[in-house]
N, C-alpha and C positions, 0 to 999 in steps of 0.2 A: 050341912054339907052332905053331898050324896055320896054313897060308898062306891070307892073303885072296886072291879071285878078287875082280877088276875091279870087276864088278856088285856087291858087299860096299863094297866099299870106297865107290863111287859111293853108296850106298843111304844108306853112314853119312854121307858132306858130305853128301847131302841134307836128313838131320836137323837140321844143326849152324845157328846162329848166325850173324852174318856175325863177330862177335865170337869166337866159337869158330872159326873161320875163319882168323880175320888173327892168333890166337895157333898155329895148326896152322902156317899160312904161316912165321910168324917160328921155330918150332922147328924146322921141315924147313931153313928156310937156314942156323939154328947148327949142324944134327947132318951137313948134308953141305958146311957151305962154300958154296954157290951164293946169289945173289938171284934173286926170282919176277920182276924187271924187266921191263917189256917191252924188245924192241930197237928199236933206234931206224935206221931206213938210211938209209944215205949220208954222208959228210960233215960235215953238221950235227953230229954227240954232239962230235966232239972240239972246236968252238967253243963246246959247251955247256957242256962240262969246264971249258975255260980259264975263261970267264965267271964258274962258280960258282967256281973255285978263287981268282980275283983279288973277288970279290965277299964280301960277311957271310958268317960261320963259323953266326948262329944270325939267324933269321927269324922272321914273324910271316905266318899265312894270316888275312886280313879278309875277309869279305862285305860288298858295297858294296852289291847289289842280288838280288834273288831272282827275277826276272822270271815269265817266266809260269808257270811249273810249283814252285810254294814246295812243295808237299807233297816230291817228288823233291828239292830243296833238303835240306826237311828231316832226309829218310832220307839222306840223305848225311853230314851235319852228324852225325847220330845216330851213323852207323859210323865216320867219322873221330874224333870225339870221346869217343865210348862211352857216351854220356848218353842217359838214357831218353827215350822218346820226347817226353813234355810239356818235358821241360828244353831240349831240341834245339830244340823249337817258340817258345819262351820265347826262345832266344838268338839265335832266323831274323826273330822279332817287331821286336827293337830292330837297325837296322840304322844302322849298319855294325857289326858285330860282329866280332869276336877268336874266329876257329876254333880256332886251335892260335897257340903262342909261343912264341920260345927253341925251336924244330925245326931242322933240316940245310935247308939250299936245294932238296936236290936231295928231300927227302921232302915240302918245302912245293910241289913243283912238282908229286910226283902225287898233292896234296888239291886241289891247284885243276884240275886236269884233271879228275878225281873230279867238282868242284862245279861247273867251266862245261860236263861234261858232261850234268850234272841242269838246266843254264840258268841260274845265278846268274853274275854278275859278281865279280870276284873280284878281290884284289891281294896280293901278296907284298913284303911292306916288313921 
């Protein structure tokens, strides 16, 4: 097999999906062991640990409000949840809404970073 150069490789994520994306993501951290996590500094992660580990095993992300940018809302909702775009639109319409359900704590925490980063109000119950 011939090696990709950098710009190949770059050209081809450019193509892809955010979907085809977040399935590259999750094969690259089975085939070497790692997570794409971001890091977190200082002190803070290991009270974050304790917290989830003494807190629910499985979670729910709600939307409570969508504030002023619902479109970016939406493309969020879309890529977390994989739903086409009118269906995303449909489930940002009726609020408060049920993003994901039955998820890990620590994965409902980066869809609501994801979603209060697009401006929606968010909760993890």
């Amino acid at each position: 097999m011939a090696k990709l150069t950098k710009e190949e490789i770059v050209a081809a994520l450019k193509e892809m999906t955010v979907l085809e994306l977040n399935d590259l993501v999750k094969a690259v951290e089975e085939e070497f062991g790692v997570t794409a996590a971001v890091a977190v500094a200082g002190p803070a992660a290991p009270a974050e640990e304790e917290e989830v580990a003494k807190g629910p095993t499985e979670v729910s992300v709600i939307v409570t409000s969508v504030g002023a940018s619902k479109v970016q809302v939406i493309k969020a909702v879309q890529a977390i949840t994989g739903l086409g775009l009118m269906d995303a639109k449909k489930l940002v319409d009726v609020l408060p809404a049920t993003i994901k359900e039955k998820i890990s704590p620590v994965e409902a925490e980066e869809h609501k970073k994801t979603l209060v980063a697009a401006g929606a109000e968010v909760e993890v119950k």
